[in-house]
N, C-alpha and C positions, 0 to 999 in steps of 0.2 A: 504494500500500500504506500503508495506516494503519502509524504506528508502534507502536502499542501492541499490535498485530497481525503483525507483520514480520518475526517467523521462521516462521509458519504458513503464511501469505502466499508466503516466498519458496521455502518447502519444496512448495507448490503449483507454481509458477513453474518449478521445476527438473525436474523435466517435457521441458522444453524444452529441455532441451541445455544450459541456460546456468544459470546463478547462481553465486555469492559462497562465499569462501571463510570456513571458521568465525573467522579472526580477522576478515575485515570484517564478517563479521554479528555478531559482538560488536563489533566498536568503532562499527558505525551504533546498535544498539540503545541503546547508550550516549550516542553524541554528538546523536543526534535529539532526545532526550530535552533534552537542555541546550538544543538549537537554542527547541525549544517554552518553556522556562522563560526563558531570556534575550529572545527576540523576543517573548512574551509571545503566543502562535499557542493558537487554540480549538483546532488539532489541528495536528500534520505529518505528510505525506505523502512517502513515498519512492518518488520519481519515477519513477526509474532511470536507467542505465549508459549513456555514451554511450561507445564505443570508440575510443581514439584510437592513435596508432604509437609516444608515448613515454609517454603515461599516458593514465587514462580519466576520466573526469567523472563524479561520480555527483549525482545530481542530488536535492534535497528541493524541498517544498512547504510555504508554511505558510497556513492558512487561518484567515479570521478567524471571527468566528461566524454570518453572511450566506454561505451555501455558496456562491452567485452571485457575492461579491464577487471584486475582482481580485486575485490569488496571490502571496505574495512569492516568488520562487527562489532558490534557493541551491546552489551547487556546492561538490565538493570534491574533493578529488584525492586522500587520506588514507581517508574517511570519521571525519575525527577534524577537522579544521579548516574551514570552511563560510566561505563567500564568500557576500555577497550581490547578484544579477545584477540591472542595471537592465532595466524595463519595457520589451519590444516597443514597435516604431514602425512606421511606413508606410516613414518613410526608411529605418529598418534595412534593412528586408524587402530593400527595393529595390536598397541597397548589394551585402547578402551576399548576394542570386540568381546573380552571378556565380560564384561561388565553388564550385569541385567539387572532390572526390575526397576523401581519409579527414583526418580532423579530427587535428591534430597531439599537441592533447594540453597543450598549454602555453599559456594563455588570452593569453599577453603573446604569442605568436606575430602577426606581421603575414601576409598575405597581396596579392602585388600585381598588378592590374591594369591593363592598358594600355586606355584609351580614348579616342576621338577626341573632341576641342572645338572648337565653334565660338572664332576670335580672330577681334577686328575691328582691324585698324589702316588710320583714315582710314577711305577708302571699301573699302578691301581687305577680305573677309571668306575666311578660310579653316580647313583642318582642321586641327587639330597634335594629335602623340600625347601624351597625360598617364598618368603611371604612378598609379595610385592605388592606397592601402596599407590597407588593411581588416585591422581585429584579430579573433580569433579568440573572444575573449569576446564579440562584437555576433554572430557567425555563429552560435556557442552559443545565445545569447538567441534568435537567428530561428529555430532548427530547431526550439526546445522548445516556440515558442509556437505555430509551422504544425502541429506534430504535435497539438498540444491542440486547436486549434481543427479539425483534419479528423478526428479519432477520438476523442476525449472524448465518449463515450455513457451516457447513464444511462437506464434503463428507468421509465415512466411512474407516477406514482406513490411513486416513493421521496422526493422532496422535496414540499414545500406552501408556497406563497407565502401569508403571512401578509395581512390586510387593511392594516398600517401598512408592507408594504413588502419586508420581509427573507428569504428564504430559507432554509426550515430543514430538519431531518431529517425526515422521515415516520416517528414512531414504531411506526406500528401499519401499514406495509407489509411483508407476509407472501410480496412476490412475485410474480409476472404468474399467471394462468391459462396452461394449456396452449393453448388460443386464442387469449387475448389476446395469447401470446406470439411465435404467428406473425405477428402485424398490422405493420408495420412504422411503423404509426402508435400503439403504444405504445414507441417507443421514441424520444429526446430528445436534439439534440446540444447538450453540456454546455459553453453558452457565451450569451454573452449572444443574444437573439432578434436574426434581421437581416429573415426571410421573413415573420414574423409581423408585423412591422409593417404590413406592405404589404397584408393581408387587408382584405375587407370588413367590415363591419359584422353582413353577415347570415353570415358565414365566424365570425367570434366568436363572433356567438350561439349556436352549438354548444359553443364547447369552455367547460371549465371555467376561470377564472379563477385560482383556487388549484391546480392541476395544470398545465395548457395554457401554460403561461407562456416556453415555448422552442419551437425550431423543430424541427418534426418529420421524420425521415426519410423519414416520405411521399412530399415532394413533392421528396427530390431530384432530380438530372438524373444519369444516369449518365455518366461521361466513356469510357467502355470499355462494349463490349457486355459483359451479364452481371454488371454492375456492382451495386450498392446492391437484393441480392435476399436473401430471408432464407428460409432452408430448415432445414429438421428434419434431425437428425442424430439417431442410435440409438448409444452406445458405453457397452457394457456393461450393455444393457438399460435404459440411463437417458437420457432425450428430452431432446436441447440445441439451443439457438436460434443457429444460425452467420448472421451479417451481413454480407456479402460487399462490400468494395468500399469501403468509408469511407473509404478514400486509395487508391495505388497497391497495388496487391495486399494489400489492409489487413483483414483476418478479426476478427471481434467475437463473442464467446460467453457465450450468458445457460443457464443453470439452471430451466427454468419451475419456477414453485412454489414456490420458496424466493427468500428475498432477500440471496443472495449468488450475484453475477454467478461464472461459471467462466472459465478461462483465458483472457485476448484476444492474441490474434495478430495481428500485421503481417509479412509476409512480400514481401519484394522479392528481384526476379535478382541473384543478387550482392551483395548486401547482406542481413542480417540481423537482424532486430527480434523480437525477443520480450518479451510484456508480461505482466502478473501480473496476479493473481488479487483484484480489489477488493472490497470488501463497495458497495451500492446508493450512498453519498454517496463514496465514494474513485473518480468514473469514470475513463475515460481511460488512458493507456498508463502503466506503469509500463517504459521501454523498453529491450533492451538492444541499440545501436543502432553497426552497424558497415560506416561509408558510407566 
């Protein structure tokens, strides 16, 4: 959710069951604003709520002016004081995979893990248990970036890769066609390319260079039957694009015709994610996330 958007936005969103109560939607509309003028951010983004057992994380974005560039994050526990969260890693990833059930809520929380290590002494090689203590702010940083990177969608056409390099708005996108909106090769995950690399030469020569510039849902693989299929919905007489599958039970919903996407959903057993309503460069989950 765009800030300068973010009562509209979450008044969309509560739809869902879920949203903010009127003091934190005034003290976010409030503190976002400062987060954008003191970090000096081309926009910020309200990510959303992560649910934890003694408080909840609410999460911003700030985006420089390259839409593609990589995101600062920021939590807060208030929505009045913002923490800035360091950058995703491989190691993190790999750290906090162990790590289950509901997020505590207190970033200084440790969490600990027993695992086996190899010791060598002399010629002797054996297994000894080690407690390992992982913080709860690195487990933060992993869930926010897996969720960006598996359902951050934007539909084809709202950004344009410039010839000197940078990513920018697509001013004059008005929206997919009712056709094009079923293809599931106009629509984009909003992250850097990994598949498009990998293409031929004569695979390039089709796509546009100033559009085509990410990896397309086309060629996902489904991991669940039923998975990554994009079907037409009717409610209320008005035709919307539902995306099925872009994570574990993970729902994406576009608007054909107009370029502002409608409500995206993630929905797990037992857990529940509800995300908000972006305009075409806000993609991705705004979450309200309760693992």
């Amino acid at each position: 959710m765009d800030a300068e958007s973010l009562l509209l936005s979450l008044e969309l969103a509560s739809g869902s069951g879920q949203g903010l109560s009127p003091d934190r939607r005034a003290s976010l509309l409030t503190s976002l604003m400062l987060v954008k003028r003191d970090y000096r951010f081309d926009r910020v983004l309200f990510w959303g709520r992560i649910l934890g057992l003694v408080a909840d994380y609410y999460i911003a974005q700030g985006v420089s002016e390259d839409q593609l560039a990589p995101r600062k994050t920021l939590y807060s526990l208030n929505c009045m004081e913002w923490s800035l969260l360091p950058p995703a890693t491989e190691e993190m990833e790999t750290q906090t995979s162990v790590v289950k059930g509901r997020f505590m809520g207190d970033p200084s929380h440790e969490y600990e893990h027993t695992e086996l290590q190899k010791v060598n002494e002399g010629e002797k090689v054996f297994e000894e248990e080690v407690v390992v203590q992982i913080k709860e702010e690195k487990r933060l940083v992993s869930v926010i970036d897996q969720i960006d990177k598996a359902v951050a969608v934007i539909p084809r056409g709202a950004l344009f890769k410039t010839p000197f390099g940078p990513i920018n708005v697509n001013r004059t996108f008005e929206g997919l066609s009712l056709s094009e909106a079923k293809k599931l090769s106009s629509y984009f995950h909003f992250r850097e390319p990994v598949e498009l690399k990998n293409k031929t030469l004569l695979e390039k020569a089709e796509l546009d260079p100033s559009l085509d510039f990410m990896d397309s849902l086309e060629h996902d693989i489904p991991k669940v039957p039923g998975d990554c299929g994009c079907g037409l919905l009717e409610q209320r007489g008005t035709p919307q694009m539902l995306l099925r599958g872009l994570a574990r039970g993970a729902d994406w919903g576009y608007l054909p015709g107009v370029c502002v996407l409608t409500r995206s959903c993630i929905r797990c057993t037992g857990n529940t994610l509800f995300c908000h309503t972006p305009s075409p460069v806000t993609p991705g989950p705004s979450v309200f996330w309760n693992e």
